[in-house]
N, CA and C of each residue as an Amber inpcrd file, in Angstrom:
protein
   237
   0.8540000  -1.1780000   0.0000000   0.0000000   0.0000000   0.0000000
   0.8950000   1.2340000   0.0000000   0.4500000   2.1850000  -1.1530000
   1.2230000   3.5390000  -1.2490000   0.6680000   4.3900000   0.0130000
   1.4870000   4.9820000   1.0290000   0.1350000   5.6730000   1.7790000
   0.4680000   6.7860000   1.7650000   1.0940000   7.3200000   0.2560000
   0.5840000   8.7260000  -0.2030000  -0.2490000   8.7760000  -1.5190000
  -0.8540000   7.9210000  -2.1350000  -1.5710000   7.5780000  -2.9950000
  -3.1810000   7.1900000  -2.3930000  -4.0270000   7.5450000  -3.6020000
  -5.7650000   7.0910000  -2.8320000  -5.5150000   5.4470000  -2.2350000
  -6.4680000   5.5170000  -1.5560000  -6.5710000   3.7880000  -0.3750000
  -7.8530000   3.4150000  -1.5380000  -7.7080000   1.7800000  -1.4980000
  -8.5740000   1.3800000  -1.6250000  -9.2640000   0.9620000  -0.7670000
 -10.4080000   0.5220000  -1.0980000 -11.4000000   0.3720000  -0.1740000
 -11.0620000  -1.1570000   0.9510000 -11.2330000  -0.5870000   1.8470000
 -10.5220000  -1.7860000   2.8660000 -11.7860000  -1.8170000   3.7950000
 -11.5790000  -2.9450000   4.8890000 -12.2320000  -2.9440000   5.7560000
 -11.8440000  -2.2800000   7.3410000 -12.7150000  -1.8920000   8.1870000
 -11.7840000  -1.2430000   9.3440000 -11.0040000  -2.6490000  10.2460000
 -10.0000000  -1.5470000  10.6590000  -9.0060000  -2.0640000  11.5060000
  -8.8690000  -2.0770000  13.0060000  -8.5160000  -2.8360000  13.7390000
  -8.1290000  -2.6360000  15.1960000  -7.3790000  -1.9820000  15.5060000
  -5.8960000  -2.1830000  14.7410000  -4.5730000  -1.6060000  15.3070000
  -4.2850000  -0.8210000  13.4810000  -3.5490000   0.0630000  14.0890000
  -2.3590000   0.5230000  12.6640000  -1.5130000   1.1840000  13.6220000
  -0.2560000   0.3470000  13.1380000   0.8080000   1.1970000  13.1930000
   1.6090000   1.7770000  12.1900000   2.0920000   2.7890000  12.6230000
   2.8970000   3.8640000  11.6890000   4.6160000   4.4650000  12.2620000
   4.8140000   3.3050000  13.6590000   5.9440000   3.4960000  14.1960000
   7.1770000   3.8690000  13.3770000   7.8190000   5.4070000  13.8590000
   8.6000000   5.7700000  12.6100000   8.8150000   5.7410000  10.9180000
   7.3460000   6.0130000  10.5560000   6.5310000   5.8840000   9.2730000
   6.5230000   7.7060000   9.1330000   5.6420000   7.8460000  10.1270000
   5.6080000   9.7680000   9.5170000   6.8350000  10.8800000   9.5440000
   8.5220000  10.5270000  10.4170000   9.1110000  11.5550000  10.3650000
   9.6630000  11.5820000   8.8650000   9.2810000  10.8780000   8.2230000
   9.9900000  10.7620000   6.6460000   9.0920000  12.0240000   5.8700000
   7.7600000  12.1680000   6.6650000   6.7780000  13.0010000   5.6740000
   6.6350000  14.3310000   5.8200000   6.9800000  15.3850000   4.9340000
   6.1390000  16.4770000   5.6560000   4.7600000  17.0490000   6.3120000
   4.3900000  18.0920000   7.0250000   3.5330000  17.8770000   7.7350000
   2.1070000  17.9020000   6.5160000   1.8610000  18.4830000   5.7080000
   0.9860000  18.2970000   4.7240000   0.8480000  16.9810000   4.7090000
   1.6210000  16.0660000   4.1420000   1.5940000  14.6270000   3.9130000
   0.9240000  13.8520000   5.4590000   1.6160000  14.1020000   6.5140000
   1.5590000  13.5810000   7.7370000  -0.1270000  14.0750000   7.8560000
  -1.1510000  15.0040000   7.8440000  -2.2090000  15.7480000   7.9310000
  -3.0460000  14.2180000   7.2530000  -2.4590000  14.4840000   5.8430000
  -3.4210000  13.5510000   5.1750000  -3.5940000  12.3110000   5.4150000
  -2.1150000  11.8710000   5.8330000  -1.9490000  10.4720000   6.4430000
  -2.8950000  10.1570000   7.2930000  -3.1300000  10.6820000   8.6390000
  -3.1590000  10.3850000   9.8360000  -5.2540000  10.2970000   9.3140000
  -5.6060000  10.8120000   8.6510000  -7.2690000  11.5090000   8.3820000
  -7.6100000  10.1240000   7.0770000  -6.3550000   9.4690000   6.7550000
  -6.9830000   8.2380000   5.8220000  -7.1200000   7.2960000   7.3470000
  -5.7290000   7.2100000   8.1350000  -6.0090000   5.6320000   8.9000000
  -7.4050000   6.5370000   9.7300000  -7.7160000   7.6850000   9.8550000
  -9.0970000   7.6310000  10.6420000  -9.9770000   6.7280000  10.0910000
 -10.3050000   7.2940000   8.8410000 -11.6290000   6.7240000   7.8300000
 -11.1300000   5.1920000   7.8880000 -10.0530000   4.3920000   8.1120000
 -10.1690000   3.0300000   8.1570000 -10.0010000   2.6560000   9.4630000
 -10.3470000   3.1530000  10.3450000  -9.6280000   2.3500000  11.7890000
 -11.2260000   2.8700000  12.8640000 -11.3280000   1.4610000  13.5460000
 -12.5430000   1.1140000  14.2320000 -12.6440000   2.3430000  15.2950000
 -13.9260000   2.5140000  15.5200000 -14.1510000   3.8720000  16.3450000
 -13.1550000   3.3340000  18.2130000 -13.3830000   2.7150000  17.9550000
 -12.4460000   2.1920000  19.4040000 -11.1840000   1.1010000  19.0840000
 -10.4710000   1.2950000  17.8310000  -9.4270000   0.9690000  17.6420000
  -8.3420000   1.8230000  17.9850000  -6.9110000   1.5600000  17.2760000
  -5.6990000   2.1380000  18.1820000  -4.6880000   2.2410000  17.0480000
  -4.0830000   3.7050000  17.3120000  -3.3230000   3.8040000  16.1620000
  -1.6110000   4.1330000  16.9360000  -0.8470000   3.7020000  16.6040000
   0.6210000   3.9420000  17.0500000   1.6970000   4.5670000  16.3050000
   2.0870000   5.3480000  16.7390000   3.2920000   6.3070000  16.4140000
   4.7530000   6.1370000  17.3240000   5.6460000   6.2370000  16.4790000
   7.1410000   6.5230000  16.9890000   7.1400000   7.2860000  17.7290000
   8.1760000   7.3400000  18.8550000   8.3380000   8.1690000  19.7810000
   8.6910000   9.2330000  19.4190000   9.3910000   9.7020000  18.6610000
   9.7000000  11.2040000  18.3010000   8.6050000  11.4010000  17.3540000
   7.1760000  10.7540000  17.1660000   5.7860000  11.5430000  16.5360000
   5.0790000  11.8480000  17.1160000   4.2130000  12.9460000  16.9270000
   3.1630000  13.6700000  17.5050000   2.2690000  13.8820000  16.4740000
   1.0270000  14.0770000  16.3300000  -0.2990000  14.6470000  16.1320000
  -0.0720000  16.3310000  16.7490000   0.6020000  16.3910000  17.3500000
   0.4450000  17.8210000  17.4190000   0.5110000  18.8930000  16.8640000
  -0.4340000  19.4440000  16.3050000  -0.1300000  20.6930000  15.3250000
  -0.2820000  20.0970000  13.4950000  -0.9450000  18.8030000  13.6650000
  -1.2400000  17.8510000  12.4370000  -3.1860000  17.8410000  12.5280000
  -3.0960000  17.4320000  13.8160000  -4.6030000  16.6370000  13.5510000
  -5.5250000  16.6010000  14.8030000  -5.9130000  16.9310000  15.0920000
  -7.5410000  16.7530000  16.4300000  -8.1620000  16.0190000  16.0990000
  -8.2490000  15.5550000  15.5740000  -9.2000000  14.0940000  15.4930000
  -9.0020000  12.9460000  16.0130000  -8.3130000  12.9090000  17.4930000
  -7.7460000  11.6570000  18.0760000  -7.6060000  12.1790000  19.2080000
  -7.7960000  11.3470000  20.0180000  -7.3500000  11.5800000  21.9870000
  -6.4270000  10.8610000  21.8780000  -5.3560000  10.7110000  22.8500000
  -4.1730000  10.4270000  23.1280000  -4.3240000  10.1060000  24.2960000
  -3.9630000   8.1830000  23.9730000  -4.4370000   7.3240000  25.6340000
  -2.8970000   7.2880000  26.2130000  -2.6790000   7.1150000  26.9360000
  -1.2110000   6.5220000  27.4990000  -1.5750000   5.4790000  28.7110000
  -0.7200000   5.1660000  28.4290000  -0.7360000   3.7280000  30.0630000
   0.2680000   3.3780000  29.9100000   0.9290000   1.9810000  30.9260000
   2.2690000   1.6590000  31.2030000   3.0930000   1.4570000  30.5300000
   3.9060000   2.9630000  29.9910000   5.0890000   3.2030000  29.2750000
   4.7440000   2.5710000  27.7850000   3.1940000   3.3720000  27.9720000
   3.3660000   3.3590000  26.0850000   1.9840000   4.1180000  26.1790000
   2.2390000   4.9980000  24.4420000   0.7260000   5.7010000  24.2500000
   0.0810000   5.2010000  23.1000000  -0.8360000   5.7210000  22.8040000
  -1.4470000   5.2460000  21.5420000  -2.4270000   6.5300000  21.0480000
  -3.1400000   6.5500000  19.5850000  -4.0070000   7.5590000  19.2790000
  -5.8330000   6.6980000  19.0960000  -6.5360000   7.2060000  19.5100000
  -8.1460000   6.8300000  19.3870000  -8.8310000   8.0070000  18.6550000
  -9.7830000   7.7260000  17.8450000 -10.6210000   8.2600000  16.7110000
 -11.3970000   9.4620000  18.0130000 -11.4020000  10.5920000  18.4350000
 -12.5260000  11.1900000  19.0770000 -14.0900000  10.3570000  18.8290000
 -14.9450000  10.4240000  19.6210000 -16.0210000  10.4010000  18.9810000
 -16.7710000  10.9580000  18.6750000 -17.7930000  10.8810000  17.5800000
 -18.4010000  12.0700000  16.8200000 -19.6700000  12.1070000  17.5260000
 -19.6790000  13.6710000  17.2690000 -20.2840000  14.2950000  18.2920000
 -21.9570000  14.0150000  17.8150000
């Protein structure tokens, strides 16, 4: 899968990870990235990022869980 190219149509997911996947991208790219695994990833699924990544200043569309010495990103839910 290109994941700067259109997705095909998939089914949703539990997990995606992207561990040290986005510092390669600029933040434009990283924006779009993060807003495709939304549209495929289960409203109470879990998305993972490298430690030197953030959503910050990319995307609000995710709460940020943490627990024992690890975090993860969750879809907000729609309002």
């Amino acid at each position: 899968l290109n994941l700067n190219e259109a997705w095909p149509p998939m089914p949703f997911f539990d997990f995606v990870f992207l561990r040290n996947v986005m510092i390669y991208f600029d933040v434009p790219t990283r924006a779009s990235l993060v807003q495709k695994v939304r549209r495929v990833l289960k409203p109470d699924g879990a998305m993972f990022l490298g430690g030197a990544e953030t959503l910050i200043g990319i995307d609000t569309g995710y709460d940020r869980i943490t627990g024992s010495g690890c975090s993860y990103y969750r879809p907000k839910a729609k309002a």
